[in-house]
C-alpha positions as CSV (number, residue, x, y, z in Angstrom):
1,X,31.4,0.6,5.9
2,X,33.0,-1.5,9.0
3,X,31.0,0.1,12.1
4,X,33.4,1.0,15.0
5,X,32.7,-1.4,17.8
6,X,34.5,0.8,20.2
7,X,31.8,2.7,20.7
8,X,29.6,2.4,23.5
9,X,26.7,4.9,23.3
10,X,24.7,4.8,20.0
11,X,21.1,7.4,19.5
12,X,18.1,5.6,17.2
13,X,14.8,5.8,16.1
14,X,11.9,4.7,14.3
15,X,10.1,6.8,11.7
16,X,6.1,6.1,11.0
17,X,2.4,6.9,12.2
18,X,0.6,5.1,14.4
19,X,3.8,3.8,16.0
20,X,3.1,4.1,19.4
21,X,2.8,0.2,20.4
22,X,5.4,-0.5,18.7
23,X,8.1,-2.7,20.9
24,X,11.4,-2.0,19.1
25,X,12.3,0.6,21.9
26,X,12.7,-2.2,24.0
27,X,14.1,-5.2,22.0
28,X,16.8,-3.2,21.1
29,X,17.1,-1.5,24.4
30,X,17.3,-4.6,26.4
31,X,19.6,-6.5,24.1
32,X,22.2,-3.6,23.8
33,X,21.6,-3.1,28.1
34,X,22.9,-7.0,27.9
35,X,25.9,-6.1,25.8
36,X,26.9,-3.3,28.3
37,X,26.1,-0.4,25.5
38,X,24.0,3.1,26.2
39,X,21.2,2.7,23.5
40,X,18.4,5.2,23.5
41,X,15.5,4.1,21.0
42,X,12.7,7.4,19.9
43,X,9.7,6.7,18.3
44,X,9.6,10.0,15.8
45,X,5.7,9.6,14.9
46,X,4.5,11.4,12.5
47,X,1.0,11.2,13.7
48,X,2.1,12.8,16.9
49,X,4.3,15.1,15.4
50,X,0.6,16.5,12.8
51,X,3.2,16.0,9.4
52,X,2.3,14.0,5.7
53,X,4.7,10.8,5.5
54,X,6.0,13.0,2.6
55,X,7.8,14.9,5.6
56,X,10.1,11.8,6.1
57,X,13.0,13.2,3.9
58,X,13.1,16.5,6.7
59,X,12.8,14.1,10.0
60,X,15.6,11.7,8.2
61,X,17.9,15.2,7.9
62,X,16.4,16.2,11.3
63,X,17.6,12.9,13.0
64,X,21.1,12.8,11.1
65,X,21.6,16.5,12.6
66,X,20.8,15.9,15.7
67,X,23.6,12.8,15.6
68,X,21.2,9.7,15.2
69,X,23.6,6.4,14.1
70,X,20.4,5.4,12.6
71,X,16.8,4.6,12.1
72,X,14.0,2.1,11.3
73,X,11.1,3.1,8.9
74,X,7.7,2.0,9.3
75,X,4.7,2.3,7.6
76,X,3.5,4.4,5.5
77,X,7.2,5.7,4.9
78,X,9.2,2.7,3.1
79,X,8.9,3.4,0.2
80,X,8.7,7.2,0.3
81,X,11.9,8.0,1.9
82,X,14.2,6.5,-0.9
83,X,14.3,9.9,-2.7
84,X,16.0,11.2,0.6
85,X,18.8,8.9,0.9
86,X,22.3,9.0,-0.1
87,X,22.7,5.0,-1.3
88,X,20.8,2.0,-1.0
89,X,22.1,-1.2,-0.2
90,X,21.6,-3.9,-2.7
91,X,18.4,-5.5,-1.4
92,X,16.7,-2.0,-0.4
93,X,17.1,-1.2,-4.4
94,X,15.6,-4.6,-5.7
95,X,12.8,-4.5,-3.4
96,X,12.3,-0.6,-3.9
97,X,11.7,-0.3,0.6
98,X,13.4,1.0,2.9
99,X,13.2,-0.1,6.4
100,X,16.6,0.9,8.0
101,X,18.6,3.8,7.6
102,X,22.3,4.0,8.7
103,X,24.1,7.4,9.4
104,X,27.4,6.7,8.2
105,X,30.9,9.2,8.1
106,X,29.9,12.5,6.6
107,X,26.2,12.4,7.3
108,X,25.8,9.8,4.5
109,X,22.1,8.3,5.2
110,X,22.2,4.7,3.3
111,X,19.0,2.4,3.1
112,X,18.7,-0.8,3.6
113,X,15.9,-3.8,4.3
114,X,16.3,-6.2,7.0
115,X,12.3,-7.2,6.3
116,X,13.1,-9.9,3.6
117,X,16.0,-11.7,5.8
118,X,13.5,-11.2,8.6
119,X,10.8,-13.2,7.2
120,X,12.3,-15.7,5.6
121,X,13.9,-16.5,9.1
122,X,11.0,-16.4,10.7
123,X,9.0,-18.4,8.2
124,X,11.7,-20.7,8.0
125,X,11.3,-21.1,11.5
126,X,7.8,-21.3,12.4
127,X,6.2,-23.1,9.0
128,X,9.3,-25.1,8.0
129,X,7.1,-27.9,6.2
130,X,4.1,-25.9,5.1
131,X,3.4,-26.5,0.8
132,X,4.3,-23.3,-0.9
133,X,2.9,-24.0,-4.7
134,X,0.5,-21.3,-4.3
135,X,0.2,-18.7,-2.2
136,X,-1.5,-15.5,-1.8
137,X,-0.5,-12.4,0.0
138,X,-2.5,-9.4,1.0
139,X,-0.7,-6.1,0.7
140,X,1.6,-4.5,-2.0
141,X,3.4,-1.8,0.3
142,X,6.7,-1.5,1.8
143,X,6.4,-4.7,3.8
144,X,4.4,-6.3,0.9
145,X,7.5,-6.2,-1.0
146,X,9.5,-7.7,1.5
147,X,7.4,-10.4,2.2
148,X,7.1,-11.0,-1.0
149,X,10.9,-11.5,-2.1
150,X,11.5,-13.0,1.2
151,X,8.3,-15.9,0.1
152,X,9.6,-16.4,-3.4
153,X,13.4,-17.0,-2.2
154,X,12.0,-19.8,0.5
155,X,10.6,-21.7,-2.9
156,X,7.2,-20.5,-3.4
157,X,5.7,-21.9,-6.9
158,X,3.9,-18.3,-7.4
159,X,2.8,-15.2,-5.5
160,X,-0.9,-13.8,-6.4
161,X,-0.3,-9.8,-4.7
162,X,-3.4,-8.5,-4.1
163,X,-4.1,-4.6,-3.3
164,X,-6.8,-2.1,-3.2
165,X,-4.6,-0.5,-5.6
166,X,-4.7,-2.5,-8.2
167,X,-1.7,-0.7,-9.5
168,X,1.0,-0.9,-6.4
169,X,-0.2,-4.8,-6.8
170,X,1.0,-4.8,-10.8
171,X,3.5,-3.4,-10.0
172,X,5.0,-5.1,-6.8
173,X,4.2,-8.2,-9.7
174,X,6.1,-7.0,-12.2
175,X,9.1,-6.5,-10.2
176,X,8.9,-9.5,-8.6
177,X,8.7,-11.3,-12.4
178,X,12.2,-9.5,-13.2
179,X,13.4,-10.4,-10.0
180,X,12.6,-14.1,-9.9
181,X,11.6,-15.1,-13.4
182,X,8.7,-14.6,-15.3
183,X,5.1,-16.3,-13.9
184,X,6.5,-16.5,-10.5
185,X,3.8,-13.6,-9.8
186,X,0.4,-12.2,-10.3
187,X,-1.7,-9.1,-9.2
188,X,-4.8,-9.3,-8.8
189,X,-8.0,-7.3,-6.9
190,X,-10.1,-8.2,-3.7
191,X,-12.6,-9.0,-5.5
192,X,-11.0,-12.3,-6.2
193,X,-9.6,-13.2,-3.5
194,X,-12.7,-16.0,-2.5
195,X,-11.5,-17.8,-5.5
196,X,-8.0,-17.1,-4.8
197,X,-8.0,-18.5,-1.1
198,X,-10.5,-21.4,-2.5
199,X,-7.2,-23.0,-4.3
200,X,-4.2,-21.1,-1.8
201,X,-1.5,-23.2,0.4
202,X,-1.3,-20.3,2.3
203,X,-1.8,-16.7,2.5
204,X,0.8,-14.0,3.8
205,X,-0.9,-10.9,5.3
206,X,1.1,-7.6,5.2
207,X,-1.4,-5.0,5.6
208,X,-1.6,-2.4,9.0
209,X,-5.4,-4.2,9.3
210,X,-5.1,-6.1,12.9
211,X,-2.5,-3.6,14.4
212,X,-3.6,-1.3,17.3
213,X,-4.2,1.0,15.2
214,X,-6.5,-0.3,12.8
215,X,-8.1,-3.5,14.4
216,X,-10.2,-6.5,12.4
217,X,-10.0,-8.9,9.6
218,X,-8.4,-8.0,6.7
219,X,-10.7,-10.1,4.9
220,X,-14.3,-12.1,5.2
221,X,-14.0,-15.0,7.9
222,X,-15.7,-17.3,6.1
223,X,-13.0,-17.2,3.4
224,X,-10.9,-19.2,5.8
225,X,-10.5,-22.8,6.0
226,X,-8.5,-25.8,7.7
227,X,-5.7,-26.5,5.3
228,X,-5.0,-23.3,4.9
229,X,-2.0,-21.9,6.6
230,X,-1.9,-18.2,7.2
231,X,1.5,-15.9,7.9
232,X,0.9,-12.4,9.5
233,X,3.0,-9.3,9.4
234,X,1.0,-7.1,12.6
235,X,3.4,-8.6,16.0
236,X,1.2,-6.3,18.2
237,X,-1.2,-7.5,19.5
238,X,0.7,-10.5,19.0
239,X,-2.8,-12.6,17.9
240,X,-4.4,-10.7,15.8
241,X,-7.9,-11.4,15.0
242,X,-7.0,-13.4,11.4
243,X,-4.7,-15.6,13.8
244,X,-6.9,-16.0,16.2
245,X,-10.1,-17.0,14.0
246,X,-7.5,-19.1,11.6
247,X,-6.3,-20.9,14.6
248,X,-9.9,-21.8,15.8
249,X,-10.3,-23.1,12.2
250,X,-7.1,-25.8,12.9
251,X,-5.0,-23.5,10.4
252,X,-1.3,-23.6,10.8
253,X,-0.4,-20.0,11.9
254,X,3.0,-17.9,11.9
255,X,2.5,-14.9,14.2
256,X,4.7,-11.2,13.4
257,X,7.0,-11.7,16.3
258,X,9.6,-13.8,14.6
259,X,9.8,-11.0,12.1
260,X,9.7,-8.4,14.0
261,X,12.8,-10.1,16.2
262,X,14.9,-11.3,13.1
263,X,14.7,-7.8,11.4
264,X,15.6,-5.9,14.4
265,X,18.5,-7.7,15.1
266,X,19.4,-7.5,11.8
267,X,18.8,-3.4,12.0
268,X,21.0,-3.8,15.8
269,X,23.8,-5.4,14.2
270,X,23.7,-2.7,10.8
271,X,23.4,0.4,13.6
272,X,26.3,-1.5,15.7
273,X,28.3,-3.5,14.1
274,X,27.6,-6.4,17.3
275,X,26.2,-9.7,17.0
276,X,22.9,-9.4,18.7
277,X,21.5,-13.0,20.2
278,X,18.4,-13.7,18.4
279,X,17.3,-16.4,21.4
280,X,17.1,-13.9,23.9
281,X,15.3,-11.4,21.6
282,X,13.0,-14.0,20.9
283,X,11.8,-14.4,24.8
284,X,12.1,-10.7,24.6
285,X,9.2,-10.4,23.0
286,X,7.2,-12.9,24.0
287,X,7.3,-11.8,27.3
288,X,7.1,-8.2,25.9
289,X,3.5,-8.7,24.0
290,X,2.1,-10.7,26.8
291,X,2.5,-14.2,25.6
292,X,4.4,-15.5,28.5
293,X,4.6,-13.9,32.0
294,X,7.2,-11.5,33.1
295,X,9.7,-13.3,35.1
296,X,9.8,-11.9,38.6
């Protein structure tokens, strides 16, 4: 569906727990106050609000009642809102996340995933010449999945997923096999990860471990090593611990705010139908978690 750029006033949100850090109120905010629009951004947290993630399918019809153009989703809710939408667009069904939803005419919600483009921009970006024969990632969820995909399409040899649930990580796997072709992916447990990382390019962490929320490693220190580049998911704080204590190690690091940038302007242009500029959202953010000083 064409979005009507006529319109100058547009009502979002983003759905998830925990989400109160989160700085997508603002890069959207500040790149639709530079393209002259009314844009109010709501963080609908479902911590705050005392409801299950299971309650996303009533705060989806909530918002599209209450005459929302649209919505991110966040963690733990990617996945878990599918069942409440009208359509999906082609990526959101192969990857099985969600992590935008546009109201369109009639009330129709329709899914879609701007974390795989996202990534792969971002990735593409900050690690262009990194090896990618064998690489590990940490986390099988919605972002996992996205990740993922977006890893495998940038030419990685194979993906080891590894989960506490040893099932969401067969899984992701299998999908990933039908997607790509088969031995592109395995699943495997923490418990193997020491041997894993031992013989890794790289590993890709998309867990909430490092966020506000939910600070510290994600894995043992010592499992670390120079060679070894390491991608994170968490943008705030924009250094997270595994960032930091890679970097001290000499590992090549991407940080989350190149993700977090590329899939909101993605999710601006699906709510709009306006070019957002990626540049300035990029210094957006930087200045916005404290990597470079406000200018004055």
């Amino acid at each position: 569906m064409t979005k009507d750029v006529t319109k100058d006033s547009y009502l979002v949100g983003l759905i998830g727990s925990g989400i109160g850090p989160s700085l997508s109120p603002a890069l959207h905010e500040r790149e639709a106050d530079r393209q002259g629009l009314r844009y109010l951004y709501r963080l609908i947290d479902i911590d705050v609000l005392g409801v299950a993630p299971q309650a996303v399918g009533d705060l989806v019809r909530d918002a599209r009642d209450l005459g929302f153009d649209g919505l991110n989703i966040t963690h733990p809710c990617k996945q878990l809102v599918i069942e409440h939408l009208d359509a999906l667009s082609p990526q959101a069904e192969a990857l099985g996340a969600v992590n935008t939803v546009v109201f369109e005419g009639g009330g129709r919600a329709v899914g879609h995933n701007t974390d795989v483009t996202g990534f792969a921009a971002s990735f593409a970006r900050g690690l262009p010449d990194v090896p990618l024969e064998r690489v590990v990632q940490l986390g099988a969820g919605g972002a996992g999945a996205a990740v993922a995909h977006a890893t495998l399409t940038l030419g990685a040899g194979r993906v080891t997923v590894v989960d506490a649930l040893p099932e969401r990580a067969a899984q992701l796997a299998a999908a990933l096999n039908r997607h790509f072709g088969e031995g592109r992916a395995a699943a495997s447990g923490p418990d193997r990860l020491p041997g894993l990382l031992a013989h890794a390019d790289g590993v890709v962490h998309a867990t909430p471990t490092g966020m506000a929320a939910h600070p510290g490693l994600p894995f043992p220190a010592a499992l670390l090593r120079p060679g070894l580049w390491v991608a994170e998911v968490v943008y705030r704080p924009l250094e997270t611990e595994l960032l930091r204590t890679a970097r001290a190690l000499g590992c090549a690091t991407l940080d989350g705010g190149g993700m977090a940038v590329f899939q909101a302007a993605d999710a601006f242009r699906l709510f709009t139908g306006r070019e957002p500029d990626s540049a300035r959202m990029l210094a957006d953010i930087a200045e916005l978690a404290g990597a470079v000083p406000a200018p004055k």
